[in-house]
VOGU-123519 format. One line per field, with one value per residue: x, y, z of N, C-alpha, C in turn; residue in one letter; residue number from 1. Coordinates in steps of 0.2 Angstrom, whole numbers. Layout:
% residues N
n_x	(X, ...)
n_y	(Y, ...)
n_z	(Z, ...)
ca_x	(X, ...)
ca_y	(Y, ...)
ca_z	(Z, ...)
c_x	(X, ...)
c_y	(Y, ...)
c_z	(Z, ...)
rest	(a, ...)
nr	(NUM, ...)
This chain:
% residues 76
n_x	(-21, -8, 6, 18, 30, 40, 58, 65, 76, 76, 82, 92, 87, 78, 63, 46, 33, 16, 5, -14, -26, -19, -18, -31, -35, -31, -33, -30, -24, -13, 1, -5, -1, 10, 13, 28, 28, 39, 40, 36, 40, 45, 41, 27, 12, 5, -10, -12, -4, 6, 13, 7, -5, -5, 1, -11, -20, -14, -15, -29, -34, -26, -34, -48, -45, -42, -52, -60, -54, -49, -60, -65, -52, -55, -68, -60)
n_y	(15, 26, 35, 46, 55, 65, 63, 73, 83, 84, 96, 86, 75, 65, 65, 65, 69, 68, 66, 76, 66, 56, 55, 56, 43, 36, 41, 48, 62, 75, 71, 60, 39, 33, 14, 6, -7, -18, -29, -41, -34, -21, -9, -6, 5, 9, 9, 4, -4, -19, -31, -28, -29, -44, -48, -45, -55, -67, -66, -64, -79, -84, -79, -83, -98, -99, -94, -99, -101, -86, -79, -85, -77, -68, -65, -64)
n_z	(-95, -98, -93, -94, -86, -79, -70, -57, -51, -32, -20, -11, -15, -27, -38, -44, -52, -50, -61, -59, -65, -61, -46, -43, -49, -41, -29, -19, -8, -2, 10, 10, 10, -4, -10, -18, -28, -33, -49, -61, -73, -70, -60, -49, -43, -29, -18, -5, 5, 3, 8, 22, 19, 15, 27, 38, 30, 38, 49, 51, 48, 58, 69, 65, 66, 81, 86, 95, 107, 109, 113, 125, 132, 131, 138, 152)
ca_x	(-19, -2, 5, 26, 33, 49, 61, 68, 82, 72, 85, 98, 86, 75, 56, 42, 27, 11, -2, -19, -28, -15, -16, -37, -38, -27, -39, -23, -24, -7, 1, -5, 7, 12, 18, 30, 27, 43, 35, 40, 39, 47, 36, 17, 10, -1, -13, -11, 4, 3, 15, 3, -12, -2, 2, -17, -22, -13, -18, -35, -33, -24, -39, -52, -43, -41, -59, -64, -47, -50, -67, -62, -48, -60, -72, -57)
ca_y	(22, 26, 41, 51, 59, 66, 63, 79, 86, 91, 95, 80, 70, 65, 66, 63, 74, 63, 71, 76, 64, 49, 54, 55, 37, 33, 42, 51, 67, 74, 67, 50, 36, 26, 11, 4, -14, -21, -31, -43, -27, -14, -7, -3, 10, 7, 14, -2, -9, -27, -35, -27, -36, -51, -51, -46, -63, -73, -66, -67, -87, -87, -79, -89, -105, -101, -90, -101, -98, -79, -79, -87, -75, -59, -66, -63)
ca_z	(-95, -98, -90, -95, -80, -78, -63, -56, -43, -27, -16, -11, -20, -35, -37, -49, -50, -51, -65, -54, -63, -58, -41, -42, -51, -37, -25, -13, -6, -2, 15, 9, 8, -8, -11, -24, -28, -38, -53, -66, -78, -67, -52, -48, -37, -26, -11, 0, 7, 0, 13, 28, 18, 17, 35, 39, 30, 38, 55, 49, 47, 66, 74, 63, 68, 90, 90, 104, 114, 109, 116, 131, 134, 129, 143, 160)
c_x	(-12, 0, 16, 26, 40, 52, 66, 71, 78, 77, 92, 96, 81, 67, 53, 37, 20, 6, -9, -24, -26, -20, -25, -41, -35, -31, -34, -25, -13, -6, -1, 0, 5, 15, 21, 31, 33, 37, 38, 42, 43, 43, 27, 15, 3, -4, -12, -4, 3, 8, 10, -4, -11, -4, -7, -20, -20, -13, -25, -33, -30, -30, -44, -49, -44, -46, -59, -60, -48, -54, -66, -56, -52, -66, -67, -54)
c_y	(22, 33, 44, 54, 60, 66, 69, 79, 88, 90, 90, 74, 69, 64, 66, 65, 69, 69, 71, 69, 54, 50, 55, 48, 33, 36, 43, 57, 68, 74, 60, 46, 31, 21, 5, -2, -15, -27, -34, -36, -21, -12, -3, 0, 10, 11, 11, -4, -18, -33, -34, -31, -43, -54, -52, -52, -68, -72, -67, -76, -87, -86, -84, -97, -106, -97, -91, -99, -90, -76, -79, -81, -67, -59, -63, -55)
c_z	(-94, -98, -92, -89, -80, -71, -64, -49, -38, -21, -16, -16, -26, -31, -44, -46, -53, -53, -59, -58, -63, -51, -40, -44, -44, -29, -18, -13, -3, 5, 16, 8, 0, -9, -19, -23, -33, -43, -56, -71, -74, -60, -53, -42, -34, -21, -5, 0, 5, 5, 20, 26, 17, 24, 36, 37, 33, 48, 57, 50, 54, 69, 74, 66, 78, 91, 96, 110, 117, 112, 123, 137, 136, 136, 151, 158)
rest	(x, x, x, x, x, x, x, x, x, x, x, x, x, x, x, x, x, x, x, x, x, x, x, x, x, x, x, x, x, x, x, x, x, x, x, x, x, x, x, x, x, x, x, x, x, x, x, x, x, x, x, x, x, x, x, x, x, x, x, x, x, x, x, x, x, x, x, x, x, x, x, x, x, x, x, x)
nr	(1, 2, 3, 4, 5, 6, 7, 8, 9, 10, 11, 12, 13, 14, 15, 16, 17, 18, 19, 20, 21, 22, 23, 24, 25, 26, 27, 28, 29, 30, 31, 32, 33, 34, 35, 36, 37, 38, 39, 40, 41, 42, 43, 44, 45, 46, 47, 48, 49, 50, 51, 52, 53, 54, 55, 56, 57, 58, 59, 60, 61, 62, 63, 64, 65, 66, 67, 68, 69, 70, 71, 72, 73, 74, 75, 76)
């Protein structure tokens, strides 16, 4: 899907109005956050933080590796 938008003055600064059914494929309500993923191409909009899922994987992978410790500490 390929979506035109125009960037407009609001206030001090600029804004782009997302069509409703961008912001419905995109499945946001307003007060939700977006974020802008730099890209080879220019940038990508997303729902999800992609460095918080980063990190979360690689916190995943510390707990899986010291369960047992984690256990052990979760027991006192």
């Amino acid at each position: 899907m390929s979506v035109t938008v125009k960037v407009r003055k609001t206030g001090n600064s600029m804004s782009v109005i997302l069509p409703k059914e961008v912001l419905s494929r995109l499945n946001v309500k307003e007060g939700d956050e977006l974020f802008m993923v730099e890209t080879q191409d220019g940038y990508s909009v997303t729902r999800h933080d992609p460095k918080f899922a980063h990190t979360m994987e690689i916190a995943e992978q510390v707990f899986d590796r010291f369960k047992n410790a984690y256990r052990e500490l979760a027991k006192k």
